[in-house]
C-alpha positions in Angstrom: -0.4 11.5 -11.5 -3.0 10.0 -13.3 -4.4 8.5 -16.7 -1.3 6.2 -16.9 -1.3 2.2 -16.8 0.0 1.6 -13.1 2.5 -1.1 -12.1 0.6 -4.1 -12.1 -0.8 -4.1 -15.9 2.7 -5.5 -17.4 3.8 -9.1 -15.5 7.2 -8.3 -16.9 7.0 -5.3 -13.9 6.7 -7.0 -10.9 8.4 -10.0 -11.9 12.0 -10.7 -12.9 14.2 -13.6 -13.1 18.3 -12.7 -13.0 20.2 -15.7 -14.5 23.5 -14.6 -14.1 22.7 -13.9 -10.3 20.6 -16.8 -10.1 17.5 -15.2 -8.3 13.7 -14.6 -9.2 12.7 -11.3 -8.3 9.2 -11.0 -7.0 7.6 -7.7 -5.7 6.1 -8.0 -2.7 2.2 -7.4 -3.4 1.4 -8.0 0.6 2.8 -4.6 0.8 2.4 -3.1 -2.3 1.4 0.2 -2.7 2.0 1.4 0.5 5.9 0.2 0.0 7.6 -1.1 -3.1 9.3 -4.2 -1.4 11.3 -7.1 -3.6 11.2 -10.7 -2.4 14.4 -12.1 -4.1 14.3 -15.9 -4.3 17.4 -17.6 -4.7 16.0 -21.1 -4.9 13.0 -23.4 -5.4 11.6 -23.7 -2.3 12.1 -19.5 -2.2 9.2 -19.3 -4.9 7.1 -22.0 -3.7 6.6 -20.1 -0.2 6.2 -17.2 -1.9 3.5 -18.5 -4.2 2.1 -20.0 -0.6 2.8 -16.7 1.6 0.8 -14.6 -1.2 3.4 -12.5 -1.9 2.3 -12.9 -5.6 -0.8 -13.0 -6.2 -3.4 -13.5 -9.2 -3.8 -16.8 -11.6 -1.3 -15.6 -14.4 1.1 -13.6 -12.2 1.7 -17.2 -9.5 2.2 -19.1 -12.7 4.7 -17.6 -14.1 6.7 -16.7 -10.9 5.8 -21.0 -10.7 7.5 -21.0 -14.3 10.3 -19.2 -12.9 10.8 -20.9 -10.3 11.4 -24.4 -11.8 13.4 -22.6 -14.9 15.7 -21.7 -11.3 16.0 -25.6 -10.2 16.7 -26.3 -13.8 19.4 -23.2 -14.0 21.0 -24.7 -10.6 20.9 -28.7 -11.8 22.5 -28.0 -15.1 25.9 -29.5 -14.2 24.1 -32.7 -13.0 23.7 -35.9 -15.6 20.6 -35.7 -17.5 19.4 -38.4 -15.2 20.1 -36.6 -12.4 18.0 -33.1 -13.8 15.3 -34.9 -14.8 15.1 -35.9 -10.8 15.4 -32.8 -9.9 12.5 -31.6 -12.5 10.1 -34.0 -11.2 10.4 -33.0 -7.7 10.3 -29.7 -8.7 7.2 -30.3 -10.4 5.7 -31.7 -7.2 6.7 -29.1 -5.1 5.2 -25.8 -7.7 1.7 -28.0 -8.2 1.5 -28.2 -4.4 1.2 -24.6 -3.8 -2.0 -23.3 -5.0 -4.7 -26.0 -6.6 -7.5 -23.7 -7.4 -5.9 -21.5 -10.4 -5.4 -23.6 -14.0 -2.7 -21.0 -15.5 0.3 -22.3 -12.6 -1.2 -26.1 -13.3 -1.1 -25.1 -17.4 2.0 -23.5 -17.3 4.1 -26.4 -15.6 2.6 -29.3 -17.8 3.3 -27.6 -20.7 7.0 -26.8 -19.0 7.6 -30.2 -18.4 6.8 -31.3 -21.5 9.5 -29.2 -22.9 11.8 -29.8 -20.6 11.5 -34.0 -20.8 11.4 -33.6 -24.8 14.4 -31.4 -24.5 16.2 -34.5 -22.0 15.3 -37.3 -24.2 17.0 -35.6 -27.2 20.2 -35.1 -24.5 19.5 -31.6 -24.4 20.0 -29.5 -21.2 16.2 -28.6 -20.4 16.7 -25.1 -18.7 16.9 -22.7 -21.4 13.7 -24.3 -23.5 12.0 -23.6 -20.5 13.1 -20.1 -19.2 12.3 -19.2 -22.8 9.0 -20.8 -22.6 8.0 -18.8 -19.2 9.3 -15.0 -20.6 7.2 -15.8 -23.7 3.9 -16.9 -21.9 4.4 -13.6 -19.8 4.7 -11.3 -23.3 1.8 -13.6 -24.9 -0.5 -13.3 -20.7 0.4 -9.5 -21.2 -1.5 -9.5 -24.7 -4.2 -11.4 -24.0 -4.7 -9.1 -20.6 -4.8 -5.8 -23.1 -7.0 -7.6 -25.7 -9.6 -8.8 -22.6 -9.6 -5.5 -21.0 -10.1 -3.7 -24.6 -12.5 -5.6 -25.0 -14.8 -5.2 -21.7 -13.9 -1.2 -21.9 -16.9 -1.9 -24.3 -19.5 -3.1 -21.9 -19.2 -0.2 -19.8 -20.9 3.0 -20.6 -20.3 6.6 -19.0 -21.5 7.1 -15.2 -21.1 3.8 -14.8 -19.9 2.8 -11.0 -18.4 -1.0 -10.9 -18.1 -3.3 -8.0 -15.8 -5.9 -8.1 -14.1 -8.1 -5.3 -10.4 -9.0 -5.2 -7.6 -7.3 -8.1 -9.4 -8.5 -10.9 -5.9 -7.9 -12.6 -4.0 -6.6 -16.0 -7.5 -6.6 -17.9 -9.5 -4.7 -15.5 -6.5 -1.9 -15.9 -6.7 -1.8 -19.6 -10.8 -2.0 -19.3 -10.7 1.3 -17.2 -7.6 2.7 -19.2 -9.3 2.6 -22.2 -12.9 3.6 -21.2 -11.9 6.6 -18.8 -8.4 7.5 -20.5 -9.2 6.6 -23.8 -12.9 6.8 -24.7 -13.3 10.0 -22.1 -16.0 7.6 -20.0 -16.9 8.2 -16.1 -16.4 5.0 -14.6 -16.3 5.1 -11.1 -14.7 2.2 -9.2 -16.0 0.0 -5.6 -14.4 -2.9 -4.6 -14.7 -4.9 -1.7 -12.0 -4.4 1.0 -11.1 -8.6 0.5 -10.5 -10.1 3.8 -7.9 -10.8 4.7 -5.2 -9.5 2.6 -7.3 -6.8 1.7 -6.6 -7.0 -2.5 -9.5 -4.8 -3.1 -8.3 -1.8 -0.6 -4.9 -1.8 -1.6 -4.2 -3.2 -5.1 -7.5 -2.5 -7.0 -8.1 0.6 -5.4 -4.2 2.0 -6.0 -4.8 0.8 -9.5 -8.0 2.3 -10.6 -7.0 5.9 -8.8 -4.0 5.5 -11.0 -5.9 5.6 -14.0 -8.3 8.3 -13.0 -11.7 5.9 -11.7 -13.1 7.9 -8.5 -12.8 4.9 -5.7 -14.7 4.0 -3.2 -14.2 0.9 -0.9 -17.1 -1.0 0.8 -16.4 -3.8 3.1 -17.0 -7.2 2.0 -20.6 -7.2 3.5 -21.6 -3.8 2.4 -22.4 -5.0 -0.9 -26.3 -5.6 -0.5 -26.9 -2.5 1.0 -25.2 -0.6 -2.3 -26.9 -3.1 -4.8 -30.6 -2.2 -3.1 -29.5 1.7 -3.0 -29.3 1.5 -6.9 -25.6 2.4 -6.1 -23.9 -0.5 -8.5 -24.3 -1.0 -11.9 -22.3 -3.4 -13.3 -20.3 -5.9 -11.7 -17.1 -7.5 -12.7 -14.7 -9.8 -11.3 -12.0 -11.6 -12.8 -11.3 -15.6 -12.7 -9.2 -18.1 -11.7 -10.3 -21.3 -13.2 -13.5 -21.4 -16.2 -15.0 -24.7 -16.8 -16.5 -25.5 -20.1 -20.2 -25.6 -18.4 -19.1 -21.6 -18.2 -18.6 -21.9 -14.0 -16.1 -19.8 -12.9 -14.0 -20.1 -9.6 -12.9 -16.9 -8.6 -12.1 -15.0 -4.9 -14.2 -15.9 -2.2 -17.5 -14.1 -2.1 -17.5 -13.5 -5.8 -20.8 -16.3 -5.9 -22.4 -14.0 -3.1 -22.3 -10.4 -4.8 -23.5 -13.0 -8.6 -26.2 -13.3 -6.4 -27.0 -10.0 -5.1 -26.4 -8.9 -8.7 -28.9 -11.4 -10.3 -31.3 -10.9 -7.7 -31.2 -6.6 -8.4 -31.2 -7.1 -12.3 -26.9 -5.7 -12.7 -25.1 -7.4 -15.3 -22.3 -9.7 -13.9 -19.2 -9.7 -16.9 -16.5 -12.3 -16.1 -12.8 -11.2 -17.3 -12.1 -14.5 -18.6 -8.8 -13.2 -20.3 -7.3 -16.6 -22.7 -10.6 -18.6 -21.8 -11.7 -21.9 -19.8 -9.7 -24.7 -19.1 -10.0 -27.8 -21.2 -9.4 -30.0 -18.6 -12.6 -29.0 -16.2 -15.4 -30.0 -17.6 -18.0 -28.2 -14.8 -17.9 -25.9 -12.0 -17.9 -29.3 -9.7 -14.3 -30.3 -10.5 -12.4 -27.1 -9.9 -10.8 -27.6 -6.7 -11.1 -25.3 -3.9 -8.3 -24.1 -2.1 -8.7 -24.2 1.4 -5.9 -21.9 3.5 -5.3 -22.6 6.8 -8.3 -20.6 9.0 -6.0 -18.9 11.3 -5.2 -16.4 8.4 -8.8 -15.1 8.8 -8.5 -14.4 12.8 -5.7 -12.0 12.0 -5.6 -8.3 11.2 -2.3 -6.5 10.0 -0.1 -9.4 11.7 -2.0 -9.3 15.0 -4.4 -11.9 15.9 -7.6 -9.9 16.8 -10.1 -13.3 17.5 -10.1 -14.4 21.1 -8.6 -17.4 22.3 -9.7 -20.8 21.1 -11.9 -19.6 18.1 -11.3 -21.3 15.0 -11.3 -19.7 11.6 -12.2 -21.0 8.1 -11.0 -20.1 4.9 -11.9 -21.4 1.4 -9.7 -19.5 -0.6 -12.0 -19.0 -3.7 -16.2 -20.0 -4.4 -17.9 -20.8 -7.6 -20.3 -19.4 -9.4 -22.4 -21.1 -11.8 -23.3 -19.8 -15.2 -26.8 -18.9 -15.0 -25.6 -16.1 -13.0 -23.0 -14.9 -15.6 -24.1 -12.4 -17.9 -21.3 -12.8 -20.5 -17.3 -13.8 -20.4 -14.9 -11.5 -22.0 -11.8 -12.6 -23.1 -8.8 -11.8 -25.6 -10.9 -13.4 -28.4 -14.3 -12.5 -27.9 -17.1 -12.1 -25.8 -19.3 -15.4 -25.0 -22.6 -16.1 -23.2 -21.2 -18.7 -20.2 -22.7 -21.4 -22.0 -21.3 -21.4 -24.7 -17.6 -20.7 -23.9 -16.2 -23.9 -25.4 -16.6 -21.9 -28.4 -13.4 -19.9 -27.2 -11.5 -23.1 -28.5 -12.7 -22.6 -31.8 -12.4 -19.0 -32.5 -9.0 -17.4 -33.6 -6.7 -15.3 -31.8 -6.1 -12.7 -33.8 -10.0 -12.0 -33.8 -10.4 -8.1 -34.5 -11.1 -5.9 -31.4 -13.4 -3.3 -33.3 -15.6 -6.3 -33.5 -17.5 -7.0 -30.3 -19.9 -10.2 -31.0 -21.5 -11.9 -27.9 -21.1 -15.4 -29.0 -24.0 -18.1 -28.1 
C-alpha cells in the first residue's frame, strides 16, 4: 500500500518505554524493513549499546531512547536515598554522553534531563517521574517539529522533481514527500545513496519513500557524480545532526562530497534542520566528529569481506560549510545558512502557509 506515513515518521512508533515492566523497547532499525525485530532493554547499559550498536539510529530518535534510558536508572534507583540516586544519575549521565558525540539532540536532551532531575533532588523529590515526563513530551514536541520541517520543505520541491539524499534524512523528509506527492499531487521521485555500511539509504529511506508513493531509485555512494553530470538530480536534501550558528551542518558521511558535486552542477542543496542549530557550537570547527571503530567498514552483512591485515577508517559524519547550503528548513521557517541564529528569535507557532527565506 501506498500514500500513507510509514513507520518511522512518529518516534512514539519505534520507541516505547514499559514502566511497569521496566524495559525500553527499541525496534531494531539494523534490520528494519526486511524484519520488524524489538531490542528490549532492561537496563542502562542495554540502551547505551544500543545507541553504540546502531540499533537506533538518527539525532532525535538516539536522544530520546538516551532520555529513556536514564528515566530507566532513575525508575530502578528510586528506593535508594536521594544521595544515593543522584550517584546513580551522574554515572548515568556519563555513560549516555559517551555514546555518540557528534548529534546535539542526545547531548540537549540529557542536560536539560539532569537539570530536572537534580532540581527535583534538591527539593527531596524522587527525580524519575519529572524526567520520564520530560522525555515522552520532547518525543510529542520532536514529532511536531519533524511535521512542521517537512511541511515546510514539501514547498521547495516542485513536480518532476528527482531528489538525492544520503542517509534516512528522517520524520521530516516523510512528511516533505507526504505532503508534496500525497498531498499536493507532485511527482517527486526519490535516490539515495546505498550508505555504507549500514546501508540507511537502501533500506530505511528507500522503504520509506516507496511507502509514500516516491518512484526509488538507489545509487551507490560513489555514483553520485555521474547522475549530477547526466542532469539526473535536481535537488538535494539531507538532513542534520548538529547546525552551528556560522550555518555548518554536520551530517552522515559523504553529505560534504554530494554539497560539492551539487554546488559545482548548479542543484540547490536544502538542509532539514528541523528545531534549528545548536547554541552551544558556535562554527562548523567545534562539532565533534564521531569516529567508529574502522573495522565496521571492512564488513558486509556480518562477514568481513577485506583481506587480512587491512585497516578501515570510519568518521561517522563530515561537515559541510554554509557557502554550500542553499537554505535550512526548519519547524519555524526557512533561513539562508548564514543567518540561522535568527531561528532563536523567531516564534514557534510561526504559520506554515507562510514560507519566508530568512537572511
Amino acid at each position: 500500500m501506498t500514500g500513507r506515513l510509514p513507520l518511522l515518521t512518529r518516534r512514539g512508533d519505534t520507541l516505547r518505554y514499559d514502566r511497569e515492566k521496566s524495559i525500553v523497547s527499541i525496534l531494531n532499525r539494523r534490520l528494519y524493513p526486511a524484519e520488524i525485530v524489538w531490542v528490549d532493554c532492561a537496563n542502562l547499559e542495554a540502551v547505551a549499546q544500543a545507541i553504540e550498536t546502531m540499533v537506533i539510529q538518527g539525532g532525535p530518535p538516539l536522544a530520546y531512547a538516551a532520555g529513556y534510558g536514564l528515566a530507566l536508572a532513575l525508575d530502578q534507583a528510586s528506593d535508594y536515598s536521594l544521595a544515593e540516586q543522584q550517584v546513580v544519575l551522574g554515572q548515568a549521565l556519563e555513560r549516555l554522553r559517551r555514546t555518540r558525540p557528534t548529534a546535539d539532540d542526545l547531548h540537549t536532551i540529557l542536560a536539560e534531563a539532569e537539570r530536572l532531575a537534580l532540581q527535583a533532588l534538591n527539593q527531596n523529590q524522587a527525580p524519575n517521574d519529572v524526567v520520564y515526563r520530560y522525555v515522552a513530551g520532547e518525543i510529542q514536541r520532536g514529532d511536531r517539529s519533524a511535521e512542521r520541517c517537512g511541511v515546510r520543505a514539501a514547498e521547495l520541491l516542485t513536480d518532476g522533481d528527482t531528489v538525492l539524499t544520503v542517509c534516512y534524512p528522517g520524520a521530516a523528509f516523510n512528511w516533505m514527500l507526504y505532503t508534496a506527492v500525497v498531498k499536493q499531487g507532485k511527482q517527486v521521485a526519490v535516490m539515495p545513496t546505498e550508505t555504507r555500511p549500514y546501508g540507511q539509504g537502501i533500506r530505511l529511506t528507500a522503504s520509506q519513500a516507496l511507502e509514500i508513493g516516491s518512484q526509488v531509485t538507489v545509487i551507490n555512494d560513489n555514483m553520485s557524480g555521474f547522475c549530477f553530470s547526466r542532469d539526473m538530480i535536481s535537488v538535494y536534501i539531507t538532513a542534520a545532526d548538529r547546525i552551528a550558528l556560522d550555518g555548518s551542518i554536520a551530517n552522515k558521511v559523504g553529505t560534504y562530497t554530494n554539497a560539492v558535486l551539487a554546488k559545482r552542477h548548479g542543484v540547490p542543496f536544502y538542509v532539514l534542520g528541523y528545531d534549528g542549530p545548536d547554541i552551544n557550537t558556535a562554527t562548523g570547527a567545534e562539532i565533534p566528529i564521531e569516529e567508529r571503530n574502522g573495522d565496521e567498514v571492512l564488513m558486509m552483512n556480518g562477514q568481513r569481506i577485506a583481506p587480512a591485515g587491512v585497516r578501515g577508517y570510519y568518521p561517522a559524519f563530515d561537515v559541510t560549510p554554509p557557502e554550500l547550503i542553499s537554505s535550512i528548513v526548519t519547524d519555524r521557517g526557512i533561513y539562508r545558512p548564514a543567518m540561522i541564529q535568527r531561528y532563536l528569535d523567531e516564534s514557534s507557532d510561526a504559520p506554515l502557509d507562510v514560507i519566508p527565506l530568512l537572511g
